[in-house]
C-alpha positions, -999 to +999 in steps of 0.1 A: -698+517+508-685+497+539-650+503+553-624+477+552-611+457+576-582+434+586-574+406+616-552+377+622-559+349+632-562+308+636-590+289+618-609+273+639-638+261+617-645+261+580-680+254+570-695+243+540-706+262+508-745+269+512-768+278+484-803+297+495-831+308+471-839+301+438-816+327+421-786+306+439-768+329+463-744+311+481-722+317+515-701+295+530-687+306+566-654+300+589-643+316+624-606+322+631-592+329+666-578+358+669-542+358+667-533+397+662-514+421+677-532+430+712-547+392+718-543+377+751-543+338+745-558+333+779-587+348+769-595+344+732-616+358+706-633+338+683-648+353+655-671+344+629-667+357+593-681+350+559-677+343+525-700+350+498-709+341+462-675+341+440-654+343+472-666+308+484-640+294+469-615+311+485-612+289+518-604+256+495-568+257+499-574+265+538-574+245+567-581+245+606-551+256+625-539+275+594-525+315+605-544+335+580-547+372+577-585+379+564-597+413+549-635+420+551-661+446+553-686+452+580-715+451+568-751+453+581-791+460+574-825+462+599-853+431+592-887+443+601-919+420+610-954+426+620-958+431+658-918+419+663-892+445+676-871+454+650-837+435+646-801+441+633-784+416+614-741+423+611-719+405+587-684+403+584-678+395+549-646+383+538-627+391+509-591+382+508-578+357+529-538+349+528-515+333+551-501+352+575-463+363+565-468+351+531-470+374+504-477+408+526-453+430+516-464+464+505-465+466+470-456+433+455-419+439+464-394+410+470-377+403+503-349+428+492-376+455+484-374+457+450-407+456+428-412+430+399-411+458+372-376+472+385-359+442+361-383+456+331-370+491+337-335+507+316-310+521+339-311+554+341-283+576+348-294+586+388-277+620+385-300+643+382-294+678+382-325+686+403 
């Protein structure tokens, strides 16, 4: 299993949704510049990242110049031909991508930092003799 990862960043680019082989595997790709914490603006980092099969869709309701936060794995495999040097191919493939600000607070809790479930919850005496 790959590790997860996280940037910020600006869209740059959004490409369209591809479809390869018969079976219909498809993979649309964007690049963001990087935004984050640590970024010098006078020299930026572009970066390109992926989307793939199900998670096309997820870069419908984005557009260039957007601030998004994206999550992705690394991933990456070797290719192999006859009487060529071996190569390595390195994806970075996307899997949540959310405005940045909106909606990233830990654990689905409110601007006051209460969670959704605390209205479903009886009150509870809070003395507890422990």
């Amino acid at each position: 299993m790959s590790k997860s990862f996280e940037v910020q960043g600006e869209i740059h680019s959004i490409g369209p949704t591809q479809t390869f082989g018969q079976n219909g595997f498809t993979k649309r790709e964007f690049v963001i510049k990087l935004t984050g914490e640590g970024e010098n603006p006078s020299y930026p980092n572009y970066v390109a990242l992926e989307a793939i099969k199900d998670k096309c869709a997820l870069m419908d309701q984005y557009r260039q110049g957007d601030e998004v936060v994206v999550s992705f794995n690394l991933n990456g495999r070797l290719w192999n031909s006859p009487g060529k040097p071996e190569k390595c191919f390195t994806s970075l493939q996307a899997w949540r991508v959310e405005l940045a600000g909106a909606g990233n607070k830990a654990g689905g809790q409110d601007e006051y930092g209460n969670s959704p479930f605390s209205q479903m919850m009886p009150d509870y005496d809070n003395d507890v003799p422990f």
